[in-house]
N, C-alpha and C positions, 0 to 999 in steps of 0.2 A: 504494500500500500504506500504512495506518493501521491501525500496534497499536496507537494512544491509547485508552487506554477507554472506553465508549460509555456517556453522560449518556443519560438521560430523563428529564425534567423535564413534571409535569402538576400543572396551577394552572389554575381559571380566569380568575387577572385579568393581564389580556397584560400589563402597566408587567412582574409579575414574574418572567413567564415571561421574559421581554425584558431584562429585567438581569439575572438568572439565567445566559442563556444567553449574553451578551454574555462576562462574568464568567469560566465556564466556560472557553468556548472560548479566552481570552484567556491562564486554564492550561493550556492545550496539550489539554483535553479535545474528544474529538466529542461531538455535544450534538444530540438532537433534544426537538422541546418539540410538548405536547399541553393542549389546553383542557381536553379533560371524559372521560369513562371510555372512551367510546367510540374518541375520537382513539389515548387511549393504549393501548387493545387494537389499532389499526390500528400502531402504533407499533413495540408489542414483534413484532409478525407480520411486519412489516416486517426489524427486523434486533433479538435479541436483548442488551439494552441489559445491562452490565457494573454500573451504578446505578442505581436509581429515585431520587428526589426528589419525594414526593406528598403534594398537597395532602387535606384530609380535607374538605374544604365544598364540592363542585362541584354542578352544576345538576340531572345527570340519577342519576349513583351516587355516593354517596358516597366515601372513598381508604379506608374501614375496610373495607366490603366489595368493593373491588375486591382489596383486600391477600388478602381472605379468599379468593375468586375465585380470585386467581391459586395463591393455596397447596393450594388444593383439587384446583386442575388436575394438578400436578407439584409436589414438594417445590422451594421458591424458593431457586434458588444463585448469586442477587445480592443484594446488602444492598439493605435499603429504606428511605430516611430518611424521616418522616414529619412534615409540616410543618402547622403549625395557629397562627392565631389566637384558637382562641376553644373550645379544645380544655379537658379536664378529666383528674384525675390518674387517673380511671378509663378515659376513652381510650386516656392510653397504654398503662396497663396491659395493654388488652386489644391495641394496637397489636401491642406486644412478645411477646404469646403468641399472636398472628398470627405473628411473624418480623419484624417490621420489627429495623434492625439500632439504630436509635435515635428519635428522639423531640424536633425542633426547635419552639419556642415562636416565632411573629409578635410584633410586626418584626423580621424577621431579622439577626444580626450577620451580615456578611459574612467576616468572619474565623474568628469560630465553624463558620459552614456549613461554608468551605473549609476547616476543619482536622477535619469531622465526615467531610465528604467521603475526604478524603485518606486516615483512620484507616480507616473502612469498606473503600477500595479496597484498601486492605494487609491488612486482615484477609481480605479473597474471595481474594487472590495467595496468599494462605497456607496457607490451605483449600486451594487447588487446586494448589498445589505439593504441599500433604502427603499428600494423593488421588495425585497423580502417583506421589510418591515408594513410598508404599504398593503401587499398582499394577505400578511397576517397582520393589521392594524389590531394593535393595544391588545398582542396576546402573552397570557401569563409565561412566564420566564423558568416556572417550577408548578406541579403537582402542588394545590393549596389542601392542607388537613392537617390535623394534629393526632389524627385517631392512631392505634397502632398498625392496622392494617395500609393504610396511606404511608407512614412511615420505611413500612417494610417493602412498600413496591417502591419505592424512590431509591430506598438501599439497593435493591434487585437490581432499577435498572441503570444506576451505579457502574454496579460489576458487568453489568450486560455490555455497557459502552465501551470498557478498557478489549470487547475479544469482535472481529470483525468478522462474525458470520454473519448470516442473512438472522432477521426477528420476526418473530410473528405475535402482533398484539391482539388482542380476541377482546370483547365488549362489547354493551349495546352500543346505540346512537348515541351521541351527546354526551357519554361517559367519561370523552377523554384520552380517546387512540391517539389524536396530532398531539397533544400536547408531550406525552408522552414520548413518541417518537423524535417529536424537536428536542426533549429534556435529554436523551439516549444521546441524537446527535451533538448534543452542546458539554457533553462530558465526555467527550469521546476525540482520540487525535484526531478526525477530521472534522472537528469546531468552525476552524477556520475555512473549510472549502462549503462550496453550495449545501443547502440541505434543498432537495426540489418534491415536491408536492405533484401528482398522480390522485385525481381524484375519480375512478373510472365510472361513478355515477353519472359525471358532467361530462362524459366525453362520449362517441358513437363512433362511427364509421372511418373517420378523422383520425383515430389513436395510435394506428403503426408510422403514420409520416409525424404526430405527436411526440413520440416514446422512441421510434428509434430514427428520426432524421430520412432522408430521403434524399437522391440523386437522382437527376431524371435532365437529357439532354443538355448533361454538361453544368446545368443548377444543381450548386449545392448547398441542402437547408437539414442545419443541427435540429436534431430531437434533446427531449427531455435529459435520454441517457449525455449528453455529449455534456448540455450543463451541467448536469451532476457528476461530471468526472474528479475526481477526489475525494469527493462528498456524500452525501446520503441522498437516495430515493426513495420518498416514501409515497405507499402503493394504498388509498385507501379504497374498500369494498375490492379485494382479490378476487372475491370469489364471482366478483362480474367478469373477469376474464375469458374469451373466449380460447377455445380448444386449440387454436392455431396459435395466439399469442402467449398460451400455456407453455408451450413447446418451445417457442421463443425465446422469453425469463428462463425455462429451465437449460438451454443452451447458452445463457448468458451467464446462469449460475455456476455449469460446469466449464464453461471454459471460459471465462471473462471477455467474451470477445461479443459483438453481436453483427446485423446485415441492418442495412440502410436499407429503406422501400427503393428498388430500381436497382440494387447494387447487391453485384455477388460477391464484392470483396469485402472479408469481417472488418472488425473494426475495435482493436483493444479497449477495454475497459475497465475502471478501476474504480466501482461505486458498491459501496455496502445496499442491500433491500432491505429495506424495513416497510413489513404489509402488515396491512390491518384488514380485519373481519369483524362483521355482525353476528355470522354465521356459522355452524358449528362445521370447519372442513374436513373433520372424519368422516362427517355425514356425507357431505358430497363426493368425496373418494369411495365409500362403500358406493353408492347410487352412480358412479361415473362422471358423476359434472366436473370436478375437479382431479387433474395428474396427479396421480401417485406419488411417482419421483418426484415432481417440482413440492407436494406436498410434504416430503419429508427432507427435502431442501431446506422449505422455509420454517420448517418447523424444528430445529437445533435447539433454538430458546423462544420459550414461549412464554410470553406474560399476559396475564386475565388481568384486563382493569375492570375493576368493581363496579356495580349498577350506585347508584348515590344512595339509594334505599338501605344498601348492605354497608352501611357505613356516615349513618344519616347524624353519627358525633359531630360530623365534619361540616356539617350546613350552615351553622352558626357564623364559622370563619369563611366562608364562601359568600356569606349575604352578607359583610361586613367589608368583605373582599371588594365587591361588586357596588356597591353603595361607595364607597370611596373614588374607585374608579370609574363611573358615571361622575361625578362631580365633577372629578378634574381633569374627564377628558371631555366631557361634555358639557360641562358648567351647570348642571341640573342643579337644584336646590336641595341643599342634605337635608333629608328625614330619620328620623330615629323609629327604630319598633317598640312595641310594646311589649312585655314580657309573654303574655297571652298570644301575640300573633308571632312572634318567634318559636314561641312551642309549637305553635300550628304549621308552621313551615318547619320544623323538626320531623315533627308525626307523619309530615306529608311524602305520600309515598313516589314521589318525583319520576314519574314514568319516563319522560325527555329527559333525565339525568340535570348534569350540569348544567348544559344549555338551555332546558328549561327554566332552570332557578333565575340564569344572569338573565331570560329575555322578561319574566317574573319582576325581579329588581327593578329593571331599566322603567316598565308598564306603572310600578308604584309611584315612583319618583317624578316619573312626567305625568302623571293624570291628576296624583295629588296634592292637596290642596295646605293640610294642616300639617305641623310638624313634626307630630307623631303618627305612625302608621298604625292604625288600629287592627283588631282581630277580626274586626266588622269588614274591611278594608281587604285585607287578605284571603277574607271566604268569597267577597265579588272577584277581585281578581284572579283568582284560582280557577275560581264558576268559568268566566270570559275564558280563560286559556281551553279549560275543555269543549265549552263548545265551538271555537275556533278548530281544536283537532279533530273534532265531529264532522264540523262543515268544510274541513281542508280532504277527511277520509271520505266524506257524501260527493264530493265534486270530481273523483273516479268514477263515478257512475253516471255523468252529464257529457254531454258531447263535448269536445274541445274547445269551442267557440264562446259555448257557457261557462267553462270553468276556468280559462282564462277570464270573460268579464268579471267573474265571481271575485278570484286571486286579484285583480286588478281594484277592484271596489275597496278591497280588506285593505291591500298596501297602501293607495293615496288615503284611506281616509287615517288609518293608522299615523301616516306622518304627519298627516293634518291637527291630529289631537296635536302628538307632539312637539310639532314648529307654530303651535296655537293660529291656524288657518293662514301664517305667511306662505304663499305662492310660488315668493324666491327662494326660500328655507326648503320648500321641499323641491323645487328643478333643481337646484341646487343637488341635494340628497341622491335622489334621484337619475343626475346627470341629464337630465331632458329640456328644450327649449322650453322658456316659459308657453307662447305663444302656442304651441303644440301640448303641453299640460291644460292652461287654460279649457282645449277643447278636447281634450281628453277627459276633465272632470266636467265637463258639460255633458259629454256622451254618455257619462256612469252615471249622474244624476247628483253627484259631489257639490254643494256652495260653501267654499271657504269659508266666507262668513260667519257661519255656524258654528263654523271652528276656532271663531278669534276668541 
């Protein structure tokens, strides 16, 4: 296993490819080096490089238009430093509205490079942490509980992060699989590389040019695996995997390599699996839905996270969690519980787990009014939550058209309570033209107003 981050280096005159890479690797970098445009397309297809380093004068393509090549393929989410002897200030110019991330001048200082280098890798960590952070916006950092059983899965999976086999997390919904798997990744050496997210509920047809990239008339476009090289992949709902893409992970399992959609050439790799289940996969290996092998692949170390019910000590610090964290990310007004509606949220047998509780918190805080949460409080909000899962499970039974308008009714007015019937508050939220809301909550039968 190598999170070091992956050099590419293309130059055609060997002495600099050769000191270059000497240099590099001597920083603790992996480093592959290519002579001329060609090489370096064999290169990046090979494994997706973390740097470029390109020379602008080669035999057969230029590095201005291969920079442009590559940009045109996919938007480029490694910096490119561009290096030239004999380069002009209109080059770079045009370098840099290619992407390139800077713009080095022959004879190279060796210490300039390596601090151009360094600068560049810190800015892509940056980038893809704040992408990360955005994608998992305001999520917890650790498993919150104090019960013993919480305790002892956090030690578990402690020890589970220091050994890089594949994992299998098993739990209901909302229980707490990503958290989990992010907590595994974030004590584990590959901290610092990607952790990427696979959620095969959200994905269909789309998922092999997804998951493993794709080649096709000379375009070449990274999959999931390529980000997460160094890193962790984490695979939630496994057991949606189709039979084909069974065979696929399990050949990625056994021999770390895998195939692009379009391309019969493998393609090395170096990403720990960590999948997650709702479902029992014994069950499905006895019944065939699920490979054997890939079944006892992923199944090395296995950790059960708890339903909330089986552990309902822990509710206490989780609404207490939650209520802080609405405050000060959302500026909501703090409310305090009552000792009676805190019992009641104890007793309660939390079928959506976690997720239920925080969406629970969030619904009290913005709807009400006094500064205490009452017990009164707590049995209508409970009441709403069930019959929302009533009418979320009755709208599988309506034609598509209907239970779209149905989902669509519940969300704007939802935000409606919440941004107290502002417009912009909720396109905002939303992401949608005002102008286009406007007559979209004309068409559900929505007046803001209402809601001021």
């Amino acid at each position: 296993m190598s999170s070091s981050p992956h050099i590419l280096i293309v130059d055609d005159e060997p002495d600099i490819r050769h000191l270059l890479q000497e240099i590099l690797q001597d920083e603790g970098y992996s480093v592959a080096i290519a002579e001329d445009a060609a090489a370096a397309r064999a290169q990046r297809r090979q494994q997706r490089p973390d740097l470029i380093l390109l020379d602008i004068w080669m035999p057969d393509v230029d590095g201005i238009t291969l920079l442009k090549e590559w940009g045109e393929q996919e938007p480029l989410t490694q910096p490119v430093i561009i290096m030239s002897g004999h380069g002009t200030v209109e080059t770079a110019v045009e370098a840099t509205r290619l992407g390139a991330f800077d713009y080095i001048e022959k004879p190279l200082s060796l210490a300039k490079l390596l601090l151009t280098v360094r600068h560049a890798l810190e800015h892509y960590h940056l980038q893809r942490e704040n992408q990360g952070l955005r994608q998992a916006v305001h999520t917890l950092d650790e498993p919150i509980g104090r019960s013993q059983r919480m305790q002892k899965l956090r030690q578990q999976a402690q020890q589970l992060a220091q050994h890089d086999t594949p994992a299998l997390l098993s739990g209901e919904a909302g229980s707490g699989r990503q958290l989990f798997a992010r907590y595994i990744h974030q004590h584990s050496p590959r901290r610092d590389a990607a952790f990427v997210h696979l959620d095969l509920s959200l994905v269909g047809e789309e998922l092999p040019g997804r998951l493993f990239g794709s080649e096709q008339n000379g375009t070449l476009h990274y999959g999931l695996l390529d980000e997460a090289q160094g890193g962790t992949l984490y695979i939630n709902d496994i057991c949606r995997l189709s039979a084909e893409h069974q065979q696929a992970l399990l050949q990625l399992l056994q021999q770390a390599s895998f195939y692009r959609q379009g391309s019969e050439t493998p393609v090395s790799c170096d990403v720990r699996i960590i999948a997650a289940t709702r479902e029992a996969l014994e069950q499905q290996v006895v019944q065939g839905h699920f490979n054997h092998d890939l079944f006892y692949q992923l199944n090395v170390i296995k950790l059960a996270i708890p339903a909330l019910r089986e552990h309902s000590e822990d509710v206490l610090d989780l609404v207490a969690y939650y209520c802080d964290h609405y405050v000060e990310t959302e500026k909501l007004p703090y409310r305090s519980f009552t000792t009676a509606a805190l019992n009641r949220l104890r007793q309660y047998e939390w079928p959506g787990n976690v997720r239920e509780l925080k969406n629970l918190v969030q619904r009290l805080l913005i709807l009400g009014q006094a500064q205490q949460i009452e017990l009164t409080e707590v049995e209508e909000a409970l009441a709403q939550q069930a019959r929302a899962v009533s009418a979320a499970s009755n709208a599988y039974t309506l034609p598509l058209r209907q239970a779209r308008e149905q989902f669509e009714y519940d969300y704007f007015a939802h935000l409606l309570r919440r941004y107290q019937g502002s417009v912009h508050k909720v396109a905002q939220h939303a992401e949608v033209e005002r102008t286009h809301l406007y007559r979209k909550l004309r068409a559900l039968g929505l007046d803001a107003k209402e809601f001021g």
